[in-house]
N, C-alpha and C positions, 0 to 999 in steps of 0.2 A: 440825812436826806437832802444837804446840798440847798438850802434854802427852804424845802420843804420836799417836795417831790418832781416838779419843775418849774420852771417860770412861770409857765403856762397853767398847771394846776395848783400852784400855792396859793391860786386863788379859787380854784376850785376848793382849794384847802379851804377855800369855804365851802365849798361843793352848797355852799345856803347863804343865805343871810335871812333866818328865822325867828318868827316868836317862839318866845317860849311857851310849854304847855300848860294849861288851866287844870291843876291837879284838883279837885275837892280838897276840904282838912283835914292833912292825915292820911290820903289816898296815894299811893305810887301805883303808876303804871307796871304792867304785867312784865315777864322776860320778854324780850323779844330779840329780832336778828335782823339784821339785810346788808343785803352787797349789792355794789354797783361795779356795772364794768363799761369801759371805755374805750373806744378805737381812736387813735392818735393820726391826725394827717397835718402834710405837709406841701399848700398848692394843690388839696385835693388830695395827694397820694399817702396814703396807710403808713405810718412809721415807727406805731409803735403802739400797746396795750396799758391801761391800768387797772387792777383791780382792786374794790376796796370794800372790807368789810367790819360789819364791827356787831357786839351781843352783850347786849344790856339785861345784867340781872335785876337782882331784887336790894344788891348793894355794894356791883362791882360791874365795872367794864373792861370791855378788850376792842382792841380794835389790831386790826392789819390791810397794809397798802403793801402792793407789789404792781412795781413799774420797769416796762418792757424799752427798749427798742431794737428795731432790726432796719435792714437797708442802709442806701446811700447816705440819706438824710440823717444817719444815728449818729454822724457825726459831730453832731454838734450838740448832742445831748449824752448825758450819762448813760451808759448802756444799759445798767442793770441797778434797781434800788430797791432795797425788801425792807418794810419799818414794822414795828410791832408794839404797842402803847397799851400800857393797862393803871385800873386804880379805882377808887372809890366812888361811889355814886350817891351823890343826895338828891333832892328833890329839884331841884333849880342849879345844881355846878357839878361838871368833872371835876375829881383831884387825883392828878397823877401820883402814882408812884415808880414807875417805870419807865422809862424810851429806848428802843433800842434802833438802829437803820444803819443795815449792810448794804457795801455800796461796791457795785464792781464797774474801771470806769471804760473810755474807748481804749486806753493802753492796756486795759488787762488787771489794775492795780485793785485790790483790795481795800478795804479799810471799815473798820467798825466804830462807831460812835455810840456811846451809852449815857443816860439822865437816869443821875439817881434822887430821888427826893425825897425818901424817909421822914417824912414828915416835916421837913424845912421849909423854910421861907425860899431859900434860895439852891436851888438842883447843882449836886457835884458832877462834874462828867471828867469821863474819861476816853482817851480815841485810841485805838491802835491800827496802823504807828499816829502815836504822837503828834500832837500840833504845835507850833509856835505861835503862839500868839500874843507874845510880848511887844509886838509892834502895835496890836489892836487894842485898844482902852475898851473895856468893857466892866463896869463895876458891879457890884452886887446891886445896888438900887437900881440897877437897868434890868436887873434878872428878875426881881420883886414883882409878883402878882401875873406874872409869864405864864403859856403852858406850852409844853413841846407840839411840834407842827401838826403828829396827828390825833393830840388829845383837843386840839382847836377845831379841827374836821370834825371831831366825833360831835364835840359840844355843839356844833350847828345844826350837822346833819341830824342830831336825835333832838335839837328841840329845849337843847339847856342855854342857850344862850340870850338870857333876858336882856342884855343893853342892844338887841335887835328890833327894838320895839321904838317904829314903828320899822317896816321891811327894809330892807338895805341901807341902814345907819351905821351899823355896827365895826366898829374897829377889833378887829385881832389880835393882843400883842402876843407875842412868839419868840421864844427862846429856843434855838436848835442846839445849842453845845458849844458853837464858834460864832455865830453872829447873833445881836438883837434885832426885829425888824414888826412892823407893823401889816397885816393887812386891813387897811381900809375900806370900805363899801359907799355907794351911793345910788341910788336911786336913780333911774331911767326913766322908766315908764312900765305900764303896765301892758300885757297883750293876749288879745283874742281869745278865750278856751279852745283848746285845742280838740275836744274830744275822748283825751287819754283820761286814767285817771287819778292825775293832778289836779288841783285847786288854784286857783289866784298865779297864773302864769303871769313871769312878769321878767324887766331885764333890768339889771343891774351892772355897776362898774365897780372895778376892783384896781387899789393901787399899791403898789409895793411900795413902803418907806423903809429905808434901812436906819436905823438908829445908832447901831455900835456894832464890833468884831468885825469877821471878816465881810469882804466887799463878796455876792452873789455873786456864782461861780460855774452856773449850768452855762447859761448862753451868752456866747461872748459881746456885751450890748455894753455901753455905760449908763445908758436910761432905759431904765425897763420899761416897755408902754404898759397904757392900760390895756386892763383884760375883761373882758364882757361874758357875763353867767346869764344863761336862760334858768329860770329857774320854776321849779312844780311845787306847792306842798302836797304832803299825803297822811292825811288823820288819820291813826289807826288806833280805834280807841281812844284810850288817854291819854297816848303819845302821838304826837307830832314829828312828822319827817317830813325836811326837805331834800330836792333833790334836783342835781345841777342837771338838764337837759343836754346843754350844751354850755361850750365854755371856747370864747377864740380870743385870738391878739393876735397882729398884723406888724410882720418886723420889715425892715427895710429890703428883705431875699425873699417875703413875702407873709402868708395868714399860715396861722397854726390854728389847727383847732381840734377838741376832743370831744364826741359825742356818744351820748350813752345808749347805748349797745343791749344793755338788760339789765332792770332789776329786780328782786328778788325782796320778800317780807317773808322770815319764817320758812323759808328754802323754796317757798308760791314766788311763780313770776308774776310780776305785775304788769298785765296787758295792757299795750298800746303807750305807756311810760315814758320806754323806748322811742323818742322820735326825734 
């Protein structure tokens, strides 16, 4: 996934910065599903899609991202990223056992990256083709208590993620395969009800710290700016969803930003969400 899915949404990659859910004892919340989707612009102009979904049993999840571009502007981004993440579900934490993210790039080139974590402390991956990364020090204690970039989405967006408490505190840590990195959160402010039906609208910031492995590789920057999440919750039941509104960062060729387009609880749109 090349850092996550992009510069610009590896902080969406929190697509949240959530409480967790007030279970009863004993009680887990029902199956349930949603996807979100996003229109990507660039100075205003359209450049690209993401879609992201994920379905929470009763003691497994799945989740999948698929990320688009098209236009002039794709060039400075990965053309095409498809990631797919699954694994066990308890009451309060994701545990992966899976990652997978195919990645086709502006040259055309393929490549497949896989986490496997069979129950380890520490995820084996493999890529094809092949990485080097004997130049990059990355140890196994850098890997320790990680999760792949879109079992970290999922963990926010459904509501597992208790070191969220109180809203935009929350750090990330994120292991993709070739790099270790952090996303970090903070707190903005809060804003307006908007109408839709989200709860406790509010804005947040979001920063990229790289830790170990390779250096980010989507947008050619040396300092990644921060990134700013408008953010909704949506209690449904016993579970808790949050959900990123909008999501921008402003590079020096200008604002990217990605705005949520529709989404979806249980295959129901969710009117007015979308704004």
């Amino acid at each position: 996934m090349h850092m996550s899915i992009s510069l610009l949404l590896a902080a969406a990659v929190a697509l949240a910065s959530a409480s967790a859910p007030d279970y009863p004892q004993g009680q887990s919340a029902g199956a349930h599903s949603i996807s979100l989707s996003y229109t990507l612009r660039l100075i205003g102009i359209p450049f690209g899609n993401l879609e992201y979904s994920a379905q929470f049993g009763a003691s497994r999840y799945r989740a999948q991202m698929h990320f688009r571009t098209y236009g002039l502007a794709a060039v400075l981004w990965k053309s095409q990223i498809d990631a797919a993440a699954q694994g066990r579900m308890t009451l309060d934490a994701l545990l992966p056992s899976s990652y997978t993210t195919r990645s086709v790039s502006r040259s055309g080139a393929h490549r497949v990256v896989r986490l496997d974590y069979s129950g380890k402390a520490v995820p084996a991956m493999t890529a094809d083709p092949s990485y080097d990364l004997s130049a990059y020090a990355l140890s196994d204690a850098q890997k320790q208590g990680t999760v792949d970039p879109l079992t970290a989405i999922t963990a926010v967006v459904g509501g597992f993620s208790e070191a969220a408490r109180p809203p935009c505190t929350a750090t990330l840590p994120v292991f993709d395969g070739r790099r270790r990195y952090d996303i970090a959160f903070s707190f903005v402010r809060n804003e307006p009800q908007h109408g839709g039906m989200g709860e406790h609208p509010r804005l947040c910031k979001a920063e990229y710290r790289h830790i170990a492995g390779l250096k980010q590789d989507v947008v050619d920057v040396s300092q990644v700016p921060s990134i700013y999440v408008a953010l909704d919750d949506v209690p449904v039941g016993a579970r808790h969803y949050t959900v990123a509104r909008a999501i921008w960062s402003s590079f020096l060729w200008g604002a990217v930003t990605a705005r949520l387009t529709e989404a979806k609880l249980d295959g129901a749109v969710l009117p007015q969400i979308a704004r």
